[in-house]
MOPAC internal coordinates of N, CA, C and O (Angstrom, degrees):
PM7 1SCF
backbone

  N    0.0000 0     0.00 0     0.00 0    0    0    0
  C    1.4482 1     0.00 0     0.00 0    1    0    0
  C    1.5311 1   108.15 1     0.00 0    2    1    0
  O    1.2310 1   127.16 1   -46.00 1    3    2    1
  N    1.5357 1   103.83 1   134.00 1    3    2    1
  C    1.5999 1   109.92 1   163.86 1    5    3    2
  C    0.9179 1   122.96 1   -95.53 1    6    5    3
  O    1.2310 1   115.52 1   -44.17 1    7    6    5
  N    1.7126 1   126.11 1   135.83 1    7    6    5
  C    1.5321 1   153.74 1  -179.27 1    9    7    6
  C    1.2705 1   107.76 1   -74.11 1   10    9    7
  O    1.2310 1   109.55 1   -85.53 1   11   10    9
  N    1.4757 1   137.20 1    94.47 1   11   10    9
  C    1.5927 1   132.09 1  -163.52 1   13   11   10
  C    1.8068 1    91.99 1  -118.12 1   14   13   11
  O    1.2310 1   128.45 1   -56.83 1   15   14   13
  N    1.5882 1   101.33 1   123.17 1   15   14   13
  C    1.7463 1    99.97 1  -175.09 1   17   15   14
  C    1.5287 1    81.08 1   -94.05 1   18   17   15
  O    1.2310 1   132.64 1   -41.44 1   19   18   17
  N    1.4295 1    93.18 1   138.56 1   19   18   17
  C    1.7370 1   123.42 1   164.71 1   21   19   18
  C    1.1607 1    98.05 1   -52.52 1   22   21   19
  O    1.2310 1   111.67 1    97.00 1   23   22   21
  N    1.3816 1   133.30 1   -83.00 1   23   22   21
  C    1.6968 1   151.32 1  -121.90 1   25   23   22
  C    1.5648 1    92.27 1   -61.96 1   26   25   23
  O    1.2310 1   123.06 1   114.29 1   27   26   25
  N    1.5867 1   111.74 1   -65.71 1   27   26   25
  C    1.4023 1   106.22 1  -179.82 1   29   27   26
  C    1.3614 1   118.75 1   -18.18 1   30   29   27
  O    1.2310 1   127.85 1    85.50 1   31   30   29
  N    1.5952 1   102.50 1   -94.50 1   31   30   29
  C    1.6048 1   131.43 1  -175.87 1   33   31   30
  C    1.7356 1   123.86 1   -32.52 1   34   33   31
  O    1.2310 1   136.74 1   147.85 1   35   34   33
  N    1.6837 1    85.19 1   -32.15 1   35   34   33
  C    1.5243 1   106.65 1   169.66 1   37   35   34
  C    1.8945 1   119.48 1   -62.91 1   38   37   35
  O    1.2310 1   131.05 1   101.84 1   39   38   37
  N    1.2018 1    96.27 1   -78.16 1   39   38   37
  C    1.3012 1   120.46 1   144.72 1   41   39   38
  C    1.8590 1   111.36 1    -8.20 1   42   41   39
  O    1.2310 1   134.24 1    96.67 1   43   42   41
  N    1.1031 1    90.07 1   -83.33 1   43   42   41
  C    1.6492 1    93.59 1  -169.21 1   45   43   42
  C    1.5622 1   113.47 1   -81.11 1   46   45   43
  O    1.2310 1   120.69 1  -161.52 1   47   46   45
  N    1.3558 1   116.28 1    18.48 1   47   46   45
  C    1.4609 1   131.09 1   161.40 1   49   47   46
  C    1.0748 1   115.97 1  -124.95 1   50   49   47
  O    1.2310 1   109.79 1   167.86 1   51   50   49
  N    1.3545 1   136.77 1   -12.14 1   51   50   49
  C    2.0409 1   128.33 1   133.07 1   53   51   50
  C    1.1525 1   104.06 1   -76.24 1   54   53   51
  O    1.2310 1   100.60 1  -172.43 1   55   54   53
  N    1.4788 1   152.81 1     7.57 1   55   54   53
  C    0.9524 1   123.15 1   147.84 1   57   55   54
  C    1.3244 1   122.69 1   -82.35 1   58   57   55
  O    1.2310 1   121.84 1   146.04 1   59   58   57
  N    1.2084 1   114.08 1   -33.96 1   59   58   57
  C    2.2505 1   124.61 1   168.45 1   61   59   58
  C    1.4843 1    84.64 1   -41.34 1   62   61   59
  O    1.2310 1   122.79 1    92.93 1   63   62   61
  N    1.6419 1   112.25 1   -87.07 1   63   62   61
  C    1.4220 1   113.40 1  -172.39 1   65   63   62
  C    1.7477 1   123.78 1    -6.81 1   66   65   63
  O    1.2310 1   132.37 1   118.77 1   67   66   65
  N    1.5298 1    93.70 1   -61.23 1   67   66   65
  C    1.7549 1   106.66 1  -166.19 1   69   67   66
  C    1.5378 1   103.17 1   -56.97 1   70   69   67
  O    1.2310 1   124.78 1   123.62 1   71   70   69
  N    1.2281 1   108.43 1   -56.38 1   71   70   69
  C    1.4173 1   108.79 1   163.80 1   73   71   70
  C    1.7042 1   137.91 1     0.92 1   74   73   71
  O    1.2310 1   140.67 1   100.08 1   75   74   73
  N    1.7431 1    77.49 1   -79.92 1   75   74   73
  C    1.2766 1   120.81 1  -163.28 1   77   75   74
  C    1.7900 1    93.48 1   -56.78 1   78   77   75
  O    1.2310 1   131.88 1   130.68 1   79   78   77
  N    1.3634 1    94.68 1   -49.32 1   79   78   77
  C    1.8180 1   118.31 1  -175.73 1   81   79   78
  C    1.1619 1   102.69 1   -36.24 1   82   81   79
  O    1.2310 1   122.93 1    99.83 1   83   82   81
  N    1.3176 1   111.99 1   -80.17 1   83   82   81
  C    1.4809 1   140.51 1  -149.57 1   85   83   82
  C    1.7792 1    95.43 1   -80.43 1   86   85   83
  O    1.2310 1   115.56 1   176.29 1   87   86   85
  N    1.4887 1   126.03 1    -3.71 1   87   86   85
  C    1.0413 1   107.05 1   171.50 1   89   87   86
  C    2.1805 1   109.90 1  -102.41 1   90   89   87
  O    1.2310 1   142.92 1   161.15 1   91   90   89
  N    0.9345 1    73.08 1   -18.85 1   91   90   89
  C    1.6223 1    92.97 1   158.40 1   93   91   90
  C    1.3002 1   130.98 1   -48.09 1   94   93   91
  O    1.2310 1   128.94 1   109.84 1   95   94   93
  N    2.1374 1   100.37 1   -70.16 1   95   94   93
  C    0.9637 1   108.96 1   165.37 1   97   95   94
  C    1.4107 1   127.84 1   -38.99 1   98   97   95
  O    1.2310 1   120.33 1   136.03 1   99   98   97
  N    1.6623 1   116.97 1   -43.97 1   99   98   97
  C    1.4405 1   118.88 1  -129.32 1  101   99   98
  C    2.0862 1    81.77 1   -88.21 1  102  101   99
  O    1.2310 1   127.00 1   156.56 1  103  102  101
  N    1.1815 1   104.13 1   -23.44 1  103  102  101
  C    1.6733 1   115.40 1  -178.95 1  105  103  102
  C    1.5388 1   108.65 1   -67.48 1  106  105  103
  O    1.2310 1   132.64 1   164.16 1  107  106  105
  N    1.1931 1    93.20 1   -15.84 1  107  106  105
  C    2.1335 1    88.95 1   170.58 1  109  107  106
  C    1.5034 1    81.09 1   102.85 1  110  109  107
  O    1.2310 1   103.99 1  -172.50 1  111  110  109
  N    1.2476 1   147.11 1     7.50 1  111  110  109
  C    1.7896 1   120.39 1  -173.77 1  113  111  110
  C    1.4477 1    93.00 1  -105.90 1  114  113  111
  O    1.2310 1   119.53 1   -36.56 1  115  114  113
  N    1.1731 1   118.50 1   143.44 1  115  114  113
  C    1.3540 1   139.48 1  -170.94 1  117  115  114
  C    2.0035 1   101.79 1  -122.63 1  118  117  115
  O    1.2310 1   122.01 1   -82.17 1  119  118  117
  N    1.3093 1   113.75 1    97.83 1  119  118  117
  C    1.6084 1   110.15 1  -169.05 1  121  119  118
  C    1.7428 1    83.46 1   -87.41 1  122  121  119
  O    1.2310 1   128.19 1   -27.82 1  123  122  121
  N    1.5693 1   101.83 1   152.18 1  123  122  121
  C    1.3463 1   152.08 1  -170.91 1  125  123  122
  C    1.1407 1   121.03 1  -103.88 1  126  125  123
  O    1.2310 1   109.44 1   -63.14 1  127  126  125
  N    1.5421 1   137.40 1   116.86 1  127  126  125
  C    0.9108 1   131.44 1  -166.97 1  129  127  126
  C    1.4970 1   113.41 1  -142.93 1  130  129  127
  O    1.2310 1   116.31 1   -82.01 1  131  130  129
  N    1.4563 1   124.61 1    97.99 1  131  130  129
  C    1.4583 1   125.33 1   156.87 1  133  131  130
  C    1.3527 1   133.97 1   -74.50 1  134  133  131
  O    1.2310 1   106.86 1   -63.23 1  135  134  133
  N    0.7634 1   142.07 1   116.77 1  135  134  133
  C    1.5521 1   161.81 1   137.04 1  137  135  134
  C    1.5703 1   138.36 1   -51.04 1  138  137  135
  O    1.2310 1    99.02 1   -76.44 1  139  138  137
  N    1.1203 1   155.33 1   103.56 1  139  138  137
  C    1.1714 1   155.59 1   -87.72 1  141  139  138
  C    1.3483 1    99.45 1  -174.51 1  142  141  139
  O    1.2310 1   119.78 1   -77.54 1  143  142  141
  N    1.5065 1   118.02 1   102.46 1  143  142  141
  C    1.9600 1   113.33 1   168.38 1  145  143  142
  C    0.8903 1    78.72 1  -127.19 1  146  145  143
  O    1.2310 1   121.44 1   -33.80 1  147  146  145
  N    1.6011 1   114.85 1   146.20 1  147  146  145
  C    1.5518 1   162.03 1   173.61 1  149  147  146
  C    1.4591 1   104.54 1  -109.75 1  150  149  147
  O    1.2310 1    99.86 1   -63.85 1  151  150  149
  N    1.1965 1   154.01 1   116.15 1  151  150  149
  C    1.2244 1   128.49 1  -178.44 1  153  151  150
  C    1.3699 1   121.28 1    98.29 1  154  153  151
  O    1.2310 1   131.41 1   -17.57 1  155  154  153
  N    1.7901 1    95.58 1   162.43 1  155  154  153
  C    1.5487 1    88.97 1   154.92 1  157  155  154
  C    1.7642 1   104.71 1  -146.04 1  158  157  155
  O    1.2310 1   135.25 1  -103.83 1  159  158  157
  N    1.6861 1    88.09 1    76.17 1  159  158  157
  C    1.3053 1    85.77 1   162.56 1  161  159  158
  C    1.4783 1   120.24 1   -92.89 1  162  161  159
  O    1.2310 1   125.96 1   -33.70 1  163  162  161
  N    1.5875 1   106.15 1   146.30 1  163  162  161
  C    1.8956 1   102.29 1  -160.57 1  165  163  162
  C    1.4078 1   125.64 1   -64.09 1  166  165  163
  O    1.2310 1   124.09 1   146.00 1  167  166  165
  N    1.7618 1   109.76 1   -34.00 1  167  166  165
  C    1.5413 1   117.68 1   170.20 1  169  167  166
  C    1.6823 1   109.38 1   -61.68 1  170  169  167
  O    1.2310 1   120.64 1   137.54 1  171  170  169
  N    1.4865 1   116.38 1   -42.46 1  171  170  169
  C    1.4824 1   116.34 1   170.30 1  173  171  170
  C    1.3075 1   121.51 1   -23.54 1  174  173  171
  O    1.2310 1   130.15 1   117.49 1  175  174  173
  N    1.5815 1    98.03 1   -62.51 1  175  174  173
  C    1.4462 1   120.16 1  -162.47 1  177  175  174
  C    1.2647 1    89.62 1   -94.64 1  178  177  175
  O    1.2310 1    96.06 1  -159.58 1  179  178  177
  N    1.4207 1   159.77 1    20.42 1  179  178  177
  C    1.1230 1   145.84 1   134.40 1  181  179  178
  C    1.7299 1   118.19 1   -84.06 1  182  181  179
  O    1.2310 1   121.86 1   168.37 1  183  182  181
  N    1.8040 1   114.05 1   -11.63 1  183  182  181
  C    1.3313 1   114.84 1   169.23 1  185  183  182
  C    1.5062 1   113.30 1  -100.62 1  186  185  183
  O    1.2310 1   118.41 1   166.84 1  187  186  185
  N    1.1608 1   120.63 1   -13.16 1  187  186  185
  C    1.7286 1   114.04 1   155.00 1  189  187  186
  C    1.3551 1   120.66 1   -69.92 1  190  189  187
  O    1.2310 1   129.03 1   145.29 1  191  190  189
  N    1.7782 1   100.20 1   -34.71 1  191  190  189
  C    1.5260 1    86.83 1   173.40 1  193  191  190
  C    1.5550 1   133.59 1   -42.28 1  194  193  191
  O    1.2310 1   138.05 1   123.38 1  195  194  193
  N    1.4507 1    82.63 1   -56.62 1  195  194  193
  C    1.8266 1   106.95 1  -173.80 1  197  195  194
  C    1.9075 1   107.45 1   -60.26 1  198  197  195
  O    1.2310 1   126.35 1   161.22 1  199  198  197
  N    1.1837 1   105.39 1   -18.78 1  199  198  197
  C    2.0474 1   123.21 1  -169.13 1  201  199  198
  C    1.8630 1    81.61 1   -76.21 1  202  201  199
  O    1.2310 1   119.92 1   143.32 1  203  202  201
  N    1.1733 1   117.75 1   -36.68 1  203  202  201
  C    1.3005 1   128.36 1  -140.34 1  205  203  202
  C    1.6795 1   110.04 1   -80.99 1  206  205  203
  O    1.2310 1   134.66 1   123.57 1  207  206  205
  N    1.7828 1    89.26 1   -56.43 1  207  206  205
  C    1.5566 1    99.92 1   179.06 1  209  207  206
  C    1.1173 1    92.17 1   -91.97 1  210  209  207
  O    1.2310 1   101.71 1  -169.12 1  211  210  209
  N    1.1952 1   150.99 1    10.88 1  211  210  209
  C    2.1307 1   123.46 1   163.10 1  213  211  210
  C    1.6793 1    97.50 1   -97.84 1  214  213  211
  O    1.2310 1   115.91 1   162.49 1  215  214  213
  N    1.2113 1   125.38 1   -17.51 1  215  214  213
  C    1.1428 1   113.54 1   167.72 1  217  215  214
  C    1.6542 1   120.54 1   -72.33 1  218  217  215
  O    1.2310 1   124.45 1   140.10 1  219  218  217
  N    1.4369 1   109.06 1   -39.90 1  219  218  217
  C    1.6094 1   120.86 1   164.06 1  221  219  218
  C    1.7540 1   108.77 1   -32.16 1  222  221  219
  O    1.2310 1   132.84 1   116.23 1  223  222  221
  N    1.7271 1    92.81 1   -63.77 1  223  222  221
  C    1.3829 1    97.64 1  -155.41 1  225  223  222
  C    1.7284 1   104.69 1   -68.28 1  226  225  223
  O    1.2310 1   119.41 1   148.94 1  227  226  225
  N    1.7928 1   118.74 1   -31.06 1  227  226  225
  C    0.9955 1   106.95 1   167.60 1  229  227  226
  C    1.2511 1   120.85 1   -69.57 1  230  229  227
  O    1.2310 1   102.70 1  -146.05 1  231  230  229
  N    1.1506 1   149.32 1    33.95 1  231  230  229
  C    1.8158 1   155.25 1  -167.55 1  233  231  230
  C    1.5337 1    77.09 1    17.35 1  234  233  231
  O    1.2310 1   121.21 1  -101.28 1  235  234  233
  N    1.0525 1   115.28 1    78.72 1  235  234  233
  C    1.9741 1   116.84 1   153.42 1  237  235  234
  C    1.4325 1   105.05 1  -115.47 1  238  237  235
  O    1.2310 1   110.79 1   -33.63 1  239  238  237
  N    1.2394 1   134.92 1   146.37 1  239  238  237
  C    1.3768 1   138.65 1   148.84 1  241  239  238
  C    1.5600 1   119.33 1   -46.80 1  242  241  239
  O    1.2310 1   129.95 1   -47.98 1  243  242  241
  N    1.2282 1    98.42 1   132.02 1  243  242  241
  C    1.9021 1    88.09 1  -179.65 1  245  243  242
  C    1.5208 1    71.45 1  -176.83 1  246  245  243
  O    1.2310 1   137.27 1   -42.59 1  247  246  245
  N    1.9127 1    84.15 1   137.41 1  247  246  245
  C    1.6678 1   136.12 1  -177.75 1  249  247  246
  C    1.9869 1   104.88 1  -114.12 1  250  249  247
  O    1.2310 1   126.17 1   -47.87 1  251  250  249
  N    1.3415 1   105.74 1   132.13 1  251  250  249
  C    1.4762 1   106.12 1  -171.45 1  253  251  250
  C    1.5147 1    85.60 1  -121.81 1  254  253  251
  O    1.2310 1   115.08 1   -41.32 1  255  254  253
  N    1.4923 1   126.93 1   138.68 1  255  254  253
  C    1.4701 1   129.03 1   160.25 1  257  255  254
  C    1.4993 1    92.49 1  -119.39 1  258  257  255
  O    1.2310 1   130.54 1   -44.36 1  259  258  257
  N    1.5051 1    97.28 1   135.64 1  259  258  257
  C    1.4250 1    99.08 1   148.65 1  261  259  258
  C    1.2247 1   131.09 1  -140.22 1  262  261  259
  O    1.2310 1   115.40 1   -42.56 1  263  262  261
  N    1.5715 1   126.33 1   137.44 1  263  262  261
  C    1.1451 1   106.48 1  -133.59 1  265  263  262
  C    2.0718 1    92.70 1  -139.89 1  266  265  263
  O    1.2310 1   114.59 1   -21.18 1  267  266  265
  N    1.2370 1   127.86 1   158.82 1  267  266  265
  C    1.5730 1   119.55 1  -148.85 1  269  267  266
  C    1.1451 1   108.09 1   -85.60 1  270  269  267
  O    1.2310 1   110.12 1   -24.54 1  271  270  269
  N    1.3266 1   136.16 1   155.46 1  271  270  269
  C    1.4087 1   131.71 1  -171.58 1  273  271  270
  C    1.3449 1   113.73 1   -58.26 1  274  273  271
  O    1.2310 1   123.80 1   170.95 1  275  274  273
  N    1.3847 1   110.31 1    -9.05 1  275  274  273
  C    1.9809 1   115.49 1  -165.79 1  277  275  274
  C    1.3771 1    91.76 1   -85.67 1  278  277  275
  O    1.2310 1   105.42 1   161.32 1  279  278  277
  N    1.5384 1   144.61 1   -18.68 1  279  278  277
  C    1.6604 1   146.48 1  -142.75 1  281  279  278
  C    1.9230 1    81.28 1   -59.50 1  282  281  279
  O    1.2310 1   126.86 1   -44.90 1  283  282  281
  N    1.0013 1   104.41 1   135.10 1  283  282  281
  C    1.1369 1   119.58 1   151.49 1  285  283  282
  C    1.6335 1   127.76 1   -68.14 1  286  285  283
  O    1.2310 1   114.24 1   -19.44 1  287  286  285
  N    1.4093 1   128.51 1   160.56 1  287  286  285
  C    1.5296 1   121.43 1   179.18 1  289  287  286
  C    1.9433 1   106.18 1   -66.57 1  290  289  287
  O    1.2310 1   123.65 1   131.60 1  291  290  289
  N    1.2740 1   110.60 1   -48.40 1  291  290  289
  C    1.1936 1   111.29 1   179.05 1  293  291  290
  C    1.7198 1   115.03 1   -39.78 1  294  293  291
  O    1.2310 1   124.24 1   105.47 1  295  294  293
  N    1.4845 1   109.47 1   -74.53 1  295  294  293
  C    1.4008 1   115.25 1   142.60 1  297  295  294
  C    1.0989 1   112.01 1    10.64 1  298  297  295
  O    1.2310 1   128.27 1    76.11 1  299  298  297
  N    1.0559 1   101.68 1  -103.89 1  299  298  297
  C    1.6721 1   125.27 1  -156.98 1  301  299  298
  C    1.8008 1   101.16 1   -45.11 1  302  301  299
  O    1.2310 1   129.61 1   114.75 1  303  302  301
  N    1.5808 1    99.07 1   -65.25 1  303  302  301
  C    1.5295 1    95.61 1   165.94 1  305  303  302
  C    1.3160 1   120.26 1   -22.55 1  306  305  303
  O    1.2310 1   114.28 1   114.48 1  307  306  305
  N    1.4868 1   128.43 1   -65.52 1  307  306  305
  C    1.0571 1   139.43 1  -163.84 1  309  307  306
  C    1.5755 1   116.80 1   -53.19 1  310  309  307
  O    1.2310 1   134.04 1   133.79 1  311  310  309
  N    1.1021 1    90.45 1   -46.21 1  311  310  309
  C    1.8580 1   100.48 1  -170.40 1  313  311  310
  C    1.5825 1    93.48 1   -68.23 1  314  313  311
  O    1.2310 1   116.75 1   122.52 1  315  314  313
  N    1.4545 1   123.78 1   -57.48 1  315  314  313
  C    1.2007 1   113.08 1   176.73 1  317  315  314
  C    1.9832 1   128.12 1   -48.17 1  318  317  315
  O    1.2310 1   133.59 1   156.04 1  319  318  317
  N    1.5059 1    91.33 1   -23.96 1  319  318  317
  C    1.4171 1    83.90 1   168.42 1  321  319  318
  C    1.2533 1   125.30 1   -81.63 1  322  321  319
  O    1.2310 1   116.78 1   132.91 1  323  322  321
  N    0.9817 1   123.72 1   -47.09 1  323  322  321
  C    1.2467 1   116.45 1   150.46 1  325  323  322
  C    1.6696 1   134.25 1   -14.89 1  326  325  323
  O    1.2310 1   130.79 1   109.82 1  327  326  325
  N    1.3483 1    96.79 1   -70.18 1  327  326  325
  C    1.5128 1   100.73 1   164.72 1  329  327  326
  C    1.4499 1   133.29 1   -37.23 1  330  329  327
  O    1.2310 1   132.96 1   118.45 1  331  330  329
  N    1.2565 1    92.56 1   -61.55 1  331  330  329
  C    1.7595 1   106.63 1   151.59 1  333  331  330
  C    1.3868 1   128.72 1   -25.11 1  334  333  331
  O    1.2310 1   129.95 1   141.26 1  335  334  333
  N    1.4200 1    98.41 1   -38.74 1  335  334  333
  C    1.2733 1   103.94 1  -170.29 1  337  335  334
  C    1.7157 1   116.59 1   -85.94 1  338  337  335
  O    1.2310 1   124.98 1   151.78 1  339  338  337
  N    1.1922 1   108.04 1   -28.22 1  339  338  337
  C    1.1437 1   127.67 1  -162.54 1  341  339  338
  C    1.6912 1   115.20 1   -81.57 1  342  341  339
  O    1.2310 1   126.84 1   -58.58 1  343  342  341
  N    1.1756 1   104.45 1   121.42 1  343  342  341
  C    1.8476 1   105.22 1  -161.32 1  345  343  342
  C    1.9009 1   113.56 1   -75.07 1  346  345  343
  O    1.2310 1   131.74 1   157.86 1  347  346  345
  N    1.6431 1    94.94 1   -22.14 1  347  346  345
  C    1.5355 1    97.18 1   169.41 1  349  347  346
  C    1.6958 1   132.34 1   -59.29 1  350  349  347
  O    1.2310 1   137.21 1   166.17 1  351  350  349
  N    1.5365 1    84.26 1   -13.83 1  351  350  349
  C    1.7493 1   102.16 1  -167.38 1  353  351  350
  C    1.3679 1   101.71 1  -111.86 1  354  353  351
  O    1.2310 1   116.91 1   -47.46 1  355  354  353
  N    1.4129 1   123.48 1   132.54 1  355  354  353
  C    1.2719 1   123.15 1  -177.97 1  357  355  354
  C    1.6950 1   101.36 1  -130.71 1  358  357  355
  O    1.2310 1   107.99 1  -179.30 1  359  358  357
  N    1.3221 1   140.04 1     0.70 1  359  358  357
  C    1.6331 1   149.98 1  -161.90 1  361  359  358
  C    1.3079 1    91.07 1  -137.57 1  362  361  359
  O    1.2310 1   111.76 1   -41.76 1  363  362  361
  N    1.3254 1   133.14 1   138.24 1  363  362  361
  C    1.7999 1   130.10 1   134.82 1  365  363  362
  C    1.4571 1    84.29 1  -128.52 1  366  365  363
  O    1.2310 1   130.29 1   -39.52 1  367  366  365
  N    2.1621 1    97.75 1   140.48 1  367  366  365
  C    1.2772 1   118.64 1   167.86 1  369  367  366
  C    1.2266 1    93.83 1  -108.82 1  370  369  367
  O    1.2310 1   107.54 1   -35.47 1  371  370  369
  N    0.8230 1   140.85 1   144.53 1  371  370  369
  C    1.9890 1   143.94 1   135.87 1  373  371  370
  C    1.2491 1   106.99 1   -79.99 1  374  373  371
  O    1.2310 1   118.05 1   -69.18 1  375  374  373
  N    1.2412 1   121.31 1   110.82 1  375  374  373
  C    1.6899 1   109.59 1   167.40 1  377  375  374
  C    1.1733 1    86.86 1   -89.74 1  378  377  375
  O    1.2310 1   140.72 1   -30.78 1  379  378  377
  N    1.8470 1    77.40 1   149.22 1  379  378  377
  C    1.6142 1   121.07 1  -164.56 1  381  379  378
  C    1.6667 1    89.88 1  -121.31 1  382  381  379
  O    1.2310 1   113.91 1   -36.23 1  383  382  381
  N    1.3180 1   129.13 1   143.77 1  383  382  381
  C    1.3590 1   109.61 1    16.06 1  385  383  382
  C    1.9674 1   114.82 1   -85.63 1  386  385  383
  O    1.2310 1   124.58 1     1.96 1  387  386  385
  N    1.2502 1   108.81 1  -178.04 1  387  386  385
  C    1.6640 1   101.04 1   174.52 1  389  387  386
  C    0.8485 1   105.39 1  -124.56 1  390  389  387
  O    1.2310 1   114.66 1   -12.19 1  391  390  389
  N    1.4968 1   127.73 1   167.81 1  391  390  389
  C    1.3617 1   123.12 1   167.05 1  393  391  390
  C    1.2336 1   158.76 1   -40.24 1  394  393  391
  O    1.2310 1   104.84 1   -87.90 1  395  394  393
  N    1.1352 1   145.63 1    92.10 1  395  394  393
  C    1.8598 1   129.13 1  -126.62 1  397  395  394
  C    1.3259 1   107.70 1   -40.94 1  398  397  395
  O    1.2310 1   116.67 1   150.07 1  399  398  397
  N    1.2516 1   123.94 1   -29.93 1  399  398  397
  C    1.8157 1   127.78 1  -166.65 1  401  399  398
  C    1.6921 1    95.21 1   -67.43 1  402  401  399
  O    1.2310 1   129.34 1   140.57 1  403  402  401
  N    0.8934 1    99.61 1   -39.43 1  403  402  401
  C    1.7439 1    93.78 1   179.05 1  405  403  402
  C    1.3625 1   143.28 1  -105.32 1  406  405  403
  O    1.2310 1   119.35 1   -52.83 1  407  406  405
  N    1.1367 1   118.85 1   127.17 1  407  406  405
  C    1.8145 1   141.93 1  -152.60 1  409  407  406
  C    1.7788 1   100.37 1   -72.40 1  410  409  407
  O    1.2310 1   129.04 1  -103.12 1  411  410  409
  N    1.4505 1   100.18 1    76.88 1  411  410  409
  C    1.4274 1   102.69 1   165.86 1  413  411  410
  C    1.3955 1   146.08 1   -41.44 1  414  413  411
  O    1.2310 1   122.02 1   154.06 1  415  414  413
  N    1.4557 1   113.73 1   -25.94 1  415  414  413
  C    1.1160 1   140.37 1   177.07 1  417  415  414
  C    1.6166 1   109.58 1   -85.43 1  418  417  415
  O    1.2310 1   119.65 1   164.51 1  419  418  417
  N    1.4139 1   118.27 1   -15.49 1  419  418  417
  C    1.4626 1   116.16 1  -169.10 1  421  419  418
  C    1.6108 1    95.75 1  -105.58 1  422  421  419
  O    1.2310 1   119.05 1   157.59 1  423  422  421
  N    1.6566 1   119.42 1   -22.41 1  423  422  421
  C    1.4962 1   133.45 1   175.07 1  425  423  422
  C    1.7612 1   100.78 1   -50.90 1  426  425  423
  O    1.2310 1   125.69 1   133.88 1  427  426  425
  N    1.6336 1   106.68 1   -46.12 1  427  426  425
  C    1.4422 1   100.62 1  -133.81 1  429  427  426
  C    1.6640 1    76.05 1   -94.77 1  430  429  427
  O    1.2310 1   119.25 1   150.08 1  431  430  429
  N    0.6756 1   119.03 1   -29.92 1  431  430  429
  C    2.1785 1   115.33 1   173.75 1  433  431  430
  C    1.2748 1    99.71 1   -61.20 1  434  433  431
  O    1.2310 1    97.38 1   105.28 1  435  434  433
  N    0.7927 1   157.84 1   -74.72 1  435  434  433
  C    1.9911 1   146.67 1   158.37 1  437  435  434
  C    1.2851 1   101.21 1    -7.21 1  438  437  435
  O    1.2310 1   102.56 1   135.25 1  439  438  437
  N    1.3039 1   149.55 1   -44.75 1  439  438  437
  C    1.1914 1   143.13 1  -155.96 1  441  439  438
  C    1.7485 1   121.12 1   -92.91 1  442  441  439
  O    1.2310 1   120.10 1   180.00 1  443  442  441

């Protein structure tokens, strides 16, 4: 078995990214980023956090909804359409997992 360190590979694939960013930026495009909690499960809301502040630090736009564990699928649809719609936003994540009542796989086809 091979020992593969994360940090490297990691590392040297936010840096392509930053790049990529900052060559973006410098073109006047400002990328968009929505984010999606369902819930309040605690690791959830500990991986938007982190979605939250690297978007800060990249001066990127980024929108957080959060919305109550009762949201219905319709719901949920909805907000995502919206998003869709919206030209500031160019990413929607849904963190997953969702609430058992709701059909994750039918979330991420809306998107």
């Amino acid at each position: 078995m091979k020992l593969i360190e994360g940090t490297p590979i990691a590392e040297a694939v936010y840096g392509e990214c930053l790049e990529s960013f900052e060559e973006l930026k410098s073109a006047g495009f400002l990328p968009g980023l929505a984010v999606v909690l369902v819930g309040e499960d605690p690791a959830s809301r500990a991986y938007v956090g982190s979605k939250e502040k690297k978007c800060q630090e990249l001066g990127m736009h980024s929108v957080k909804i959060e919305l109550p564990a009762e949201t219905n699928q319709e719901e949920l649809h909805q907000v995502i359409l919206e998003l869709n719609g919206d030209e500031a936003i160019h990413g929607i994540l849904v963190q997953l997992p969702l609430p058992k009542h709701l059909d994750e796989d039918a979330v991420i086809l809306k998107i």
